[in-house]
Phi, psi and omega in degrees: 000125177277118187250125201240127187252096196294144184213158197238180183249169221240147168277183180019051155290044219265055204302139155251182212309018167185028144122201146241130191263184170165178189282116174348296187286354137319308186260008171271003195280147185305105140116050179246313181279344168273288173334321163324282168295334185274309182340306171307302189282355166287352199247326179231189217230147157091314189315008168311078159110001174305152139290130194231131208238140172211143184200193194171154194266036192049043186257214196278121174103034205259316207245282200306299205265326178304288177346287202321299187316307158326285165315323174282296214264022145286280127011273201274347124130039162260132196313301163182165215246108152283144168215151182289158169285142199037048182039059129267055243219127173281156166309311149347302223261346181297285216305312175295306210283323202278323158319277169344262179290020169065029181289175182267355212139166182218148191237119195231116187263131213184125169244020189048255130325318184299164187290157164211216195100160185318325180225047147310170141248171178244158153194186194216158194196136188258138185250147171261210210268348169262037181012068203238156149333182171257126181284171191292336185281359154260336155301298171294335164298345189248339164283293187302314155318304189271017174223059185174030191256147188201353159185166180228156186222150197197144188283113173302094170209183165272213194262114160297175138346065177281000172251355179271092168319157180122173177238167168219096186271166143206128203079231155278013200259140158247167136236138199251092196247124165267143136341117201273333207274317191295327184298309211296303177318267194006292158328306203283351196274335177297326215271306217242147163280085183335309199268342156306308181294329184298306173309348172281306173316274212310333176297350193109355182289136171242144173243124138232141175253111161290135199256011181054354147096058201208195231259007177254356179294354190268330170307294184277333172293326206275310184299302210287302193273290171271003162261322182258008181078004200291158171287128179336118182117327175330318203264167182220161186043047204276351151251117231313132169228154176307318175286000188035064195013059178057019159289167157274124175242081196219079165299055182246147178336344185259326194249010176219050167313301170308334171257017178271288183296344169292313177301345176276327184297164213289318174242037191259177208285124185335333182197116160230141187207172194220170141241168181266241195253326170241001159122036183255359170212152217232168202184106132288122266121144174232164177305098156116359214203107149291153186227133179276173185288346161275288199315336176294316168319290201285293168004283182306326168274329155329310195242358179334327191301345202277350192254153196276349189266357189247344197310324190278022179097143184272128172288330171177161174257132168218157190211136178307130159358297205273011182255154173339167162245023169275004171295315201315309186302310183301297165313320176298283186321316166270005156087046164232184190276145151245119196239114159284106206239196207244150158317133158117140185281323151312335170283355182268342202283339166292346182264009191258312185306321180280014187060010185288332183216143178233318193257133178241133196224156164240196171245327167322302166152040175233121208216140193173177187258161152285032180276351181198174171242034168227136159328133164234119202266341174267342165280316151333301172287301191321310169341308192290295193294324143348298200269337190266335169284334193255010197220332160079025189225149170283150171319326176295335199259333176318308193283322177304318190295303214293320167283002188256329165291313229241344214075136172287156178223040199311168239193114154207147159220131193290075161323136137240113200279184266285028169310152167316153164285321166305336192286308193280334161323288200294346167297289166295329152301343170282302188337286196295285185358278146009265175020274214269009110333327196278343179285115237263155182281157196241131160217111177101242188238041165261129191225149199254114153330312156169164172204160171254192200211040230318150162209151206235081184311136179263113168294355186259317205259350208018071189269123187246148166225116177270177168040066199247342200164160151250126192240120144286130198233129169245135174323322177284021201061004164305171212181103169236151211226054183291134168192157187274131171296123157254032149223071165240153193260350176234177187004211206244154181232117146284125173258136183227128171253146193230144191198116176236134155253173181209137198237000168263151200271344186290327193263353171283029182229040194264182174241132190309316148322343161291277175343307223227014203287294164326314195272349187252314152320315180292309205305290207286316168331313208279336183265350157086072150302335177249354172288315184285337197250337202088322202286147173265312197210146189306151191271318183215171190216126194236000000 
């Protein structure tokens, strides 16, 4: 029975670049996940008698938010509903599943990096049918739905199964819960050489992954242990918990400290690496040898050829505004297009349908393929063991090499996290002021090349996205980068990237602190970060 539910709107209801977040007890409020989910399906067309793939990366409220979800778009007269077993579906495996099976879109519950747990955050992010984000004229159409919103229809039932494979109708309607695990293996198994890597384990290469007790653990045991042979134990934290056993499930040096230091130690393991809250970024280390997430991008698009889903060659690289250029080097040298995109992964998804780019990279530690339309963190390490099995080299000699061909891109990004908003608003508009003034200005031995405001021409949609970042350009090949983050849930988070290159092989062994110490001192001077922020120094530096 279809029940029509009168509701009134919620203020900031707003999806950014991955949907909408907000504080658990937020989306825990009476009629806030439905207005939501009806807003959406109020914003599209056709889906009558469709499929809708739906999952999450188990954090707190999950199962409780799935329900709603499942019953409104039943309600609304979609056909049938895939759900991962125990609402569990990483974002990657959301994406493979709406392809695979030709669904019309997918609803993927997820706040990603963020922490989660009862006063966690949460959010929900709608994918379309090439299992990609929702471009922004579908967002916005759903921002503007929910603050004119006045009832929702839902189905009058009880609570489903979520853990019992299998189907269930009614009517003409099914629900469907898969394997969250199986399509996605299938993939990588077609994409990667198996029995090289399986042949790499038996040789004795160790691995460890955290899977940080988030939504890949269920992914890397069955691939990683049981497909590759990795040794029993390999995956660590392998089971999904709501609170993600009170971790920040953010694989970055500051909340996975702990495999930074393992990889340092005297015997420590040939790879360690990670994942996040739905598996969509990745964390590398090698014995002895970080490897960041540009440089990974570019490595990585260097060597795609070596996986048998890569063999004929990458068609183009493209990378967010704010990540390294060292793909730009890569791109060059093997003679393809480099695509300069916007922050958010959705920009990427028109150059991958058009065939334009096969490797996509972020500098957030997210990187991935046309194989889906989402950054993936676990085809990012297979990738990684791919290349290592298939090059016979450990990460230090793969990473020495690749800069001594290539240039150094040394690399930091500065957070400063939960600041007023108004402040980091008025820090960039001075900033954007600026602009034009700025070309050089000399301060020390740094002198500004020219600097901007990135915008961005969609070469397939032709689409503009303005007001994207402020980029500096220093005569030394320097690089400073500002912009506001959206995806954090209280006040503004800045972000400032500092980048220098180096193209002598003598000089590439400095510490990026060293490297990049002038340009990270000038970053905060030149945007008057403590005047606007308060802040002296970054909550965090990556």
């Amino acid at each position: 029975m279809v029940e029509t539910v009168e509701t009134a709107p919620f203020e900031g209801q707003r999806p950014g670049t991955s949907g909408l977040r907000k504080k658990t007890p937020v989306f825990q409020q009476p009629h806030y996940v439905a207005n939501f989910v009806q807003s959406i399906f109020d914003c599209l067309e056709g889906y009558e008698g469709a499929t809708l793939v739906v999952g999450g990366d188990g954090r707190f409220f999950n199962r409780e938010a799935i329900q709603t979800v499942v019953k409104i778009a039943l309600a609304n007269g979609f056909g049938r509903v895939l759900i991962g077993q125990g609402g569990i579906l990483s974002t990657p495996a959301t994406s493979n599943v709406i392809r695979q099976y030709g669904a019309f879109g997918g609803i993927i519950l997820s706040a990603s990096h963020n922490p989660g747990g009862p006063h966690g955050d949460f959010g929900i992010k709608y994918n379309v049918a090439n299992g990609g984000p929702a471009p922004e004229k579908v967002t916005e159409a759903v921002f503007a739905r929910t603050k004119e919103i006045s009832s929702y229809r839902i189905l009058k039932a009880p609570d489903f199964d979520l853990d019992a494979l299998g189907t269930t109708r009614l009517g003409e309607q099914t629900i469907e819960i898969i394997d969250p695990v199986a399509d996605y293996a299938a993939l990588m198994r077609k994409l990667f050489d198996f029995e090289r890597i399986r042949a790499l384990f038996k040789s004795g290469f160790r691995l460890k992954f955290d899977a940080m007790s988030a939504v890949t653990g269920p992914y890397a045991s069955r691939i990683f242990e049981d497909m590759l042979g990795a040794q029993a134990g390999s995956v660590l934290n392998a089971t999904p918990l709501p609170d993600f056993g009170g971790r920040h499930p953010d694989p970055n040096l500051v909340h996975a400290k702990h495999l930074l230091d393992l990889a340092m130690s005297p015997d420590g393991p040939d790879l360690c690496a990670a994942s996040d809250g739905d598996g969509d970024r990745n964390l590398v280390i090698g014995r002895g040898r970080f490897v960041t997430p540009s440089d990974s991008l570019a490595i990585i698009a260097a060597n795609a050829h070596l996986a048998p889903g890569y063999a004929s060659g990458v068609k183009g690289i493209a990378r967010s505004m704010p990540t390294s250029r060292a793909a730009d080097k890569v791109a060059e040298k093997i003679g393809v297009a480099l695509y300069e995109t916007p922050t958010g992964w959705k920009f990427f998804g028109n150059l991958l349908d058009a065939g334009m780019a096969t490797i996509c990279g972020e500098e957030s530690a997210g990187a991935g393929s046309d194989h889906v339309r989402e950054k993936d963190g676990l085809w990012a390490v297979l990738m990684w063991l791919n290349i290592l099995a298939a090059r016979g080299e450990g990460v230090d000699a793969v990473v020495t090499k690749h800069w001594a061909e290539h240039g150094r891109n040394y690399y930091a990004r500065h957070d400063y996290e939960e600041v007023e908003a108004a402040g980091a608003d008025e820090l960039m508009q001075t900033l954007r002021d600026a602009l034009p003034g700025l070309k050089g200005e000399t301060f020390g031995a740094l002198r500004i090349a020219g600097a901007d405001d990135f915008a961005y021409h969609d070469p397939v949609d032709g689409s503009d996205s303005a007001r994207q970042g402020i980029r500096v350009h220093f005569e030394d090949d320097g690089r400073i980068v500002y912009r506001l983050s959206g995806t954090g849930t209280a006040g503004a988070t800045l972000r400032v990237y500092i980048e220098r290159y180096e193209p002598d092989p003598a000089r590439q062994q400095m510490t990026t602190q060293e490297a990049l110490a002038d340009l990270a001192r000038l970053s905060q001077e030149l945007a008057g970060i403590a005047r606007f922020t308060g802040r002296k120094a970054p909550s965090v530096v990556t």
